[in-house]
C-alpha positions in Angstrom: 158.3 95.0 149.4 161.5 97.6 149.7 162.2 99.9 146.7 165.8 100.4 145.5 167.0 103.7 145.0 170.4 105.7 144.1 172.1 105.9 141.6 173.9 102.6 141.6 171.1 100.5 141.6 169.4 103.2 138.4 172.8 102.8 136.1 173.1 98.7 137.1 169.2 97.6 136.7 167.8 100.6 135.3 170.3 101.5 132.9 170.5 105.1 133.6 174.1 107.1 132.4 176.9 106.7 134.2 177.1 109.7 136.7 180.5 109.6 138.3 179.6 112.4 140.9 176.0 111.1 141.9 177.8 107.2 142.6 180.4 109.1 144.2 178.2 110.9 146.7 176.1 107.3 147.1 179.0 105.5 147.9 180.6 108.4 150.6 177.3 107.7 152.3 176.8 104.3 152.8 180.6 104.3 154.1 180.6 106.9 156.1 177.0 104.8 157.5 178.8 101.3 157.9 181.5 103.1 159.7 179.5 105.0 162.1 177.5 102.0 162.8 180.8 99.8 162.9 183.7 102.0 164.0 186.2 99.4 164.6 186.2 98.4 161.0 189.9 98.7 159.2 190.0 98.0 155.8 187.2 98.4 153.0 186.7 95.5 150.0 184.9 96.8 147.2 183.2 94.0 145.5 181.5 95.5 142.7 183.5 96.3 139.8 181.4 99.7 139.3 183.0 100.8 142.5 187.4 100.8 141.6 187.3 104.3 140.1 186.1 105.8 143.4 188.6 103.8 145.7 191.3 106.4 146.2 189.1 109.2 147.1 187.1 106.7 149.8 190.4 105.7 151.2 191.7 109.7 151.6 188.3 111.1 152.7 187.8 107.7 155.7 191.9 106.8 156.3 191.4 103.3 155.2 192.9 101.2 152.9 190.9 100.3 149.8 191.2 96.9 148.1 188.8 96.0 145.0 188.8 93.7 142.2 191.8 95.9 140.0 193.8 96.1 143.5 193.7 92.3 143.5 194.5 92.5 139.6 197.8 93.7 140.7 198.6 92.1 143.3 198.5 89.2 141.5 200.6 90.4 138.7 203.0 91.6 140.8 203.1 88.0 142.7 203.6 85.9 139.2 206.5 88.0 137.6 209.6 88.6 138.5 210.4 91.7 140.4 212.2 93.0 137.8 209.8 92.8 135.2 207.0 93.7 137.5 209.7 97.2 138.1 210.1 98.0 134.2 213.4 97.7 134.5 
């Protein structure tokens, strides 16, 4: 049987507090992992919604653009108006 650990897995099924610095340092890891395992990789898709508010800083620290669910959000709000209502103008 393999144990789960870090701190996304103790905040989503153990209910620990929301530590923005310890999922921070969790998520740098397993990128900077899948990257070195997978170098050729150009683009990052963050499917968890826990993971948005740590998207700009993954995408300066590894080059790579970042798309996740509030990305996608916009994108599709900008698709269904009109450009100038999607401008504020």
């Amino acid at each position: 049987m393999t144990r789960k650990h870090g701190a996304f897995h103790a905040m989503i099924e153990g209910g620990a507090a929301y530590d923005a610095v310890a999922l921070r340092t969790e998520l740098e890891g397993a990128v900077e992992t899948l990257l070195t395992r997978h170098p050729k990789i150009g683009t990052l898709v963050f499917e968890c919604t826990n993971m948005p508010p740590f998207s700009r800083d993954i995408s300066r620290r590894f080059g790579l653009p970042v798309y996740d669910a509030l990305s996608l959000g916009n994108w599709l709000m900008r698709s269904a108006l009109p450009t100038r209502i999607a401008a504020n103008e």
